[in-house]
C-alpha positions as CSV (number, residue, x, y, z in Angstrom):
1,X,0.0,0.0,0.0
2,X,1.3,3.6,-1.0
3,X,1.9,5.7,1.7
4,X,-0.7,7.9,0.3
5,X,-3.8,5.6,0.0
6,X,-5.1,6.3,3.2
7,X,-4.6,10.4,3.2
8,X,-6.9,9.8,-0.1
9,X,-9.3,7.0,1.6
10,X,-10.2,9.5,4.5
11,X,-10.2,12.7,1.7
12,X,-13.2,10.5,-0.2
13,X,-14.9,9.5,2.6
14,X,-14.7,13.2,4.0
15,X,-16.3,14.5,0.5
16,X,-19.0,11.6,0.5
17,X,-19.9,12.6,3.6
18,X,-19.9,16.2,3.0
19,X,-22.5,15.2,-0.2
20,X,-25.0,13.2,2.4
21,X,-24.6,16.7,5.0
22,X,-25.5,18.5,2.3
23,X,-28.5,16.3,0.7
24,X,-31.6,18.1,0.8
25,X,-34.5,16.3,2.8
26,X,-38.5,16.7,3.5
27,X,-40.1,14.7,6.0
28,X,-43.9,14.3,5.9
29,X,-45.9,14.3,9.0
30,X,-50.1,13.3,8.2
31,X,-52.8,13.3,11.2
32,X,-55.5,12.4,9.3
33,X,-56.2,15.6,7.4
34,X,-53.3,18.2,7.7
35,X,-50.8,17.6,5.7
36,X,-46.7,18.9,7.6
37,X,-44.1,19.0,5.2
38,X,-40.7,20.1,7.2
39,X,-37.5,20.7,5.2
40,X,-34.1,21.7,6.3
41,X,-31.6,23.9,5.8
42,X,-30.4,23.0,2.4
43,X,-32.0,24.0,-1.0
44,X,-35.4,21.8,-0.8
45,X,-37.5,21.3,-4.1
46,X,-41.3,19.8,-3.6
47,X,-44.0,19.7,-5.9
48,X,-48.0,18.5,-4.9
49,X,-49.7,16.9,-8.0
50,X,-53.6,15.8,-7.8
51,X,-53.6,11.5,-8.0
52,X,-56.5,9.7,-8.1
53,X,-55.5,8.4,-4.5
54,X,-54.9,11.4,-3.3
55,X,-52.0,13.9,-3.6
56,X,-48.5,13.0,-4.7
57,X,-45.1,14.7,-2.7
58,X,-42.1,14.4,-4.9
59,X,-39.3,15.7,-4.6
60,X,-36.3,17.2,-7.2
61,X,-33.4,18.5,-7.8
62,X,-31.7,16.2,-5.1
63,X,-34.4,16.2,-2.1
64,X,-35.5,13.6,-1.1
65,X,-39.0,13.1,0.6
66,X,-39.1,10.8,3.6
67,X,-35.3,9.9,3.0
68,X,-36.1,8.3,-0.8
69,X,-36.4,9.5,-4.4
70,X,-39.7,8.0,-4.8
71,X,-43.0,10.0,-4.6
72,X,-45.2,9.6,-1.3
73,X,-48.5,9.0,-2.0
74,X,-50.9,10.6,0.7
75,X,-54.7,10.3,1.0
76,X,-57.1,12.1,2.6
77,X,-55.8,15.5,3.1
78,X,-57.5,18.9,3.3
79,X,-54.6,21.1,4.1
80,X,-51.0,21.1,3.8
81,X,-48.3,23.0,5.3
82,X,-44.9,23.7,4.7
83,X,-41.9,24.5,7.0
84,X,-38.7,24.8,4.4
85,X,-36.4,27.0,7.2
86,X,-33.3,28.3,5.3
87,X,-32.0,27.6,1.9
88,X,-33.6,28.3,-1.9
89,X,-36.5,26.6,-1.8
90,X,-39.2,25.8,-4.1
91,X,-42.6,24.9,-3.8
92,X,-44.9,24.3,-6.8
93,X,-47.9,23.4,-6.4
94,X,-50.6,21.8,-9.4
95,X,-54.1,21.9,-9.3
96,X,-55.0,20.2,-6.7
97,X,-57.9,20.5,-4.3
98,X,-57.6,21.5,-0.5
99,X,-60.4,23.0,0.9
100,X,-58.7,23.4,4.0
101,X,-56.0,25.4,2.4
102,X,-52.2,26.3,2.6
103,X,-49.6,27.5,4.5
104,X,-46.1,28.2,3.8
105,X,-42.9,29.0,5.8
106,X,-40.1,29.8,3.5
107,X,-36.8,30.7,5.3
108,X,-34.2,32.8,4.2
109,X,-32.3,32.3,0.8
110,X,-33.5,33.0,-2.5
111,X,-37.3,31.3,-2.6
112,X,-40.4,30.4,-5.2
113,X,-43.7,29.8,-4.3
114,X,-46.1,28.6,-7.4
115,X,-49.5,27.7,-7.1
116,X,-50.9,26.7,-10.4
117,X,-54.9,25.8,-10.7
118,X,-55.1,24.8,-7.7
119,X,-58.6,24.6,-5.4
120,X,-58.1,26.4,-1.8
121,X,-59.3,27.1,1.4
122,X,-57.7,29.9,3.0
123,X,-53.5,30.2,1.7
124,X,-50.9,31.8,3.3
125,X,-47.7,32.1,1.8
126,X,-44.7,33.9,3.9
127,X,-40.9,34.1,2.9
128,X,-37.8,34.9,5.1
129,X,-34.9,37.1,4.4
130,X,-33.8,36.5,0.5
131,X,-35.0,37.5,-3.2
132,X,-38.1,35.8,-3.5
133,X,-40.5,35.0,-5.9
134,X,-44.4,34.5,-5.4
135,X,-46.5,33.1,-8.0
136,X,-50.3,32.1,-8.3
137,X,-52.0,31.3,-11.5
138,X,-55.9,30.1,-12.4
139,X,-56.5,29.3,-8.8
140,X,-59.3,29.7,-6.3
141,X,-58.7,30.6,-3.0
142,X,-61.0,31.2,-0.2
143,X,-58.6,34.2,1.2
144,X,-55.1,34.5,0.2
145,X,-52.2,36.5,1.9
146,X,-48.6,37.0,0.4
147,X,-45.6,38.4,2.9
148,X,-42.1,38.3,2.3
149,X,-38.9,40.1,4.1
150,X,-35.9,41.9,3.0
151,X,-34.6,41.4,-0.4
152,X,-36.1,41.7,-4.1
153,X,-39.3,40.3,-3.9
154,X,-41.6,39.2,-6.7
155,X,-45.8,38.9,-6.1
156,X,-47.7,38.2,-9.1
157,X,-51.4,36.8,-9.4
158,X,-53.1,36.0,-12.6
159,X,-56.5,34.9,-13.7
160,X,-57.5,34.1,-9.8
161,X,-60.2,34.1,-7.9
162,X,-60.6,34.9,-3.8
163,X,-63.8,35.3,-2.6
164,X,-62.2,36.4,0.6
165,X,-59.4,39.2,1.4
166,X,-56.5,39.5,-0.5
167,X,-53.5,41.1,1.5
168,X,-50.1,41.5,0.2
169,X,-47.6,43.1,2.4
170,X,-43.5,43.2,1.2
171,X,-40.1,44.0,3.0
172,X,-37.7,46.5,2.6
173,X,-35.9,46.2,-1.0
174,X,-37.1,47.1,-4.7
175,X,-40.3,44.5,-4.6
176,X,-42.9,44.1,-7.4
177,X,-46.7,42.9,-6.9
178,X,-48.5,42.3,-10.0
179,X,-52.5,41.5,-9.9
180,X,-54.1,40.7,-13.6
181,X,-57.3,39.2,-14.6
182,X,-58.8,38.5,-10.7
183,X,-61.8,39.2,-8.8
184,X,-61.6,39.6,-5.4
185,X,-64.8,39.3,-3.7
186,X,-64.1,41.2,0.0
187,X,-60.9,43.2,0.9
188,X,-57.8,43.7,-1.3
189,X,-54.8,45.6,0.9
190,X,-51.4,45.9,-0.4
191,X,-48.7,47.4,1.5
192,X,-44.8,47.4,-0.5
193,X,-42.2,47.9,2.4
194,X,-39.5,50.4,2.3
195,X,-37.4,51.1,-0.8
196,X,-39.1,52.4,-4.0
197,X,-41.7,49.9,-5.1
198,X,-44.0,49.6,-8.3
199,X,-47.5,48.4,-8.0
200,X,-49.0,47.0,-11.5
201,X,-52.7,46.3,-11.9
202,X,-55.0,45.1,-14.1
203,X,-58.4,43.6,-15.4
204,X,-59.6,43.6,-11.6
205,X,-62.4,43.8,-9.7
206,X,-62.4,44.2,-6.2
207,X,-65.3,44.3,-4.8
208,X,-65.2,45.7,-1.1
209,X,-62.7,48.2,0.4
210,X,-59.4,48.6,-1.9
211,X,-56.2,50.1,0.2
212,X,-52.7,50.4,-1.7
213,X,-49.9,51.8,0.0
214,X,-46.2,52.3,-1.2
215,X,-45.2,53.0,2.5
216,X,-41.8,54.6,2.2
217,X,-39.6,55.1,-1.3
218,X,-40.2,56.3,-4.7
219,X,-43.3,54.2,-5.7
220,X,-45.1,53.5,-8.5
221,X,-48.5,52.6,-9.4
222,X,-49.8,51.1,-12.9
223,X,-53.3,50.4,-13.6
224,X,-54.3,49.0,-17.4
225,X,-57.6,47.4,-19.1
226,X,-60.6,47.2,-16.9
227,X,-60.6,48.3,-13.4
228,X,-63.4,48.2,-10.6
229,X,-63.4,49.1,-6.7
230,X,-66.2,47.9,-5.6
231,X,-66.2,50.3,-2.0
232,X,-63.9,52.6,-0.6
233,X,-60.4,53.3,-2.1
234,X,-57.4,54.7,-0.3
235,X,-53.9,55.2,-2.3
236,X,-51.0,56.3,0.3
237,X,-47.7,56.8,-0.5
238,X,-47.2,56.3,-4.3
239,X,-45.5,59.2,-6.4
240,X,-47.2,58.5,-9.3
241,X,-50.5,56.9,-10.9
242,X,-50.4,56.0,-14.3
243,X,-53.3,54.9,-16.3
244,X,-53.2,52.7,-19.3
């Protein structure tokens, strides 16, 4: 044996066992109709798909779910939530039906948040510390809120539906909330957090009390196509209103 095979035996195993440290991981907790999902500091990738047995949690992009590669099935639930803690995570989420809704803890790092035809009871979506990026497509939710923390944040919401309140609220940093093609049946609030902020709307309806404000920075406001406040509207804080 070289002199310098085991140096180089204890360098692998030292860099295998960095790779399984690092290995991203979800573990899924059920009690019978809440769905847990808890990830861990590294960069977690989950997706929820509608089965015909339920809905499917599968993992990419190196995370595992319940410490294998393989999709866990899970029937019966009526809400899921996520706890991702730290690390660029992504959540996408298909078209499926939870009547119950959503919640989601994203930590800091650099996160996405997709919801995409999906069915929901009340949704809440908050991110950490990190440039993050909130997306929600042809879905129904009962009442959906949208936070996130310092960093260059993205909110955009197309072709939706909440029969509830919609409140958006963003962190210090240049953010961006787009709303297009949605009806919101009760309250719509948006508050963009220091830093100057822009504001985009359009097709809407919103059909009780409408509050937008930039808070602090040099804000703008966009409004194109068909817009309708249904009750009272208050702008604060924007420097300019443009009309399309």
């Amino acid at each position: 044996m070289r002199l310098t095979s085991f140096p180089r035996a204890l360098a692998v195993m030292a860099l295998a066992l960095a790779a399984r440290v690092a290995q991203a991981d979800v573990v899924t907790q059920f009690d019978g109709s809440r769905l847990l999902i808890v990830g861990d500091e590294q960069p977690d990738t989950v997706t929820l798909d509608p089965t015909p047995g339920g809905i499917l949690v599968t993992g990419s992009n190196g995370t595992l779910v319940d410490g294998g590669l393989a999709p866990v099935l899970v029937s019966g639930v009526q809400r899921v939530a996520f706890e991702l803690h730290g690390g660029p995570d992504r959540v996408t989420v298909n078209a499926v039906d939870l009547p119950d809704g959503i919640g989601m803890r994203l930590g800091d790092g650099d996160d996405e948040a997709v919801l995409n035809g999906a069915f929901l009871g009340k949704t809440k979506i908050r991110t950490g510390n990190g440039n993050d990026a909130i997306w929600v497509f042809d879905t129904r939710a009962a009442r959906l809120y949208a936070q996130t923390n310092r960093g260059w944040d993205s909110v955009v919401v197309h072709d939706s539906w909440v029969p509830g309140d919609l409140q958006v609220s963003t962190g210090s940093d240049q953010d961006y909330v787009e709303i297009v093609a949605t009806e919101v049946g009760n309250d719509a609030r948006m508050r963009l957090g220091n830093d100057d902020d822009d504001l985009f709307l359009a097709d809407i309806a919103f059909d009780d009390d409408t509050r937008l404000d930039g808070d602090h920075g040099d804000n703008g406001l966009f409004f194109a196509g068909y817009i309708w406040f249904g009750d009272e509207l208050d702008i604060h804080d924007f420097a300019n209103d443009w009309w399309w």
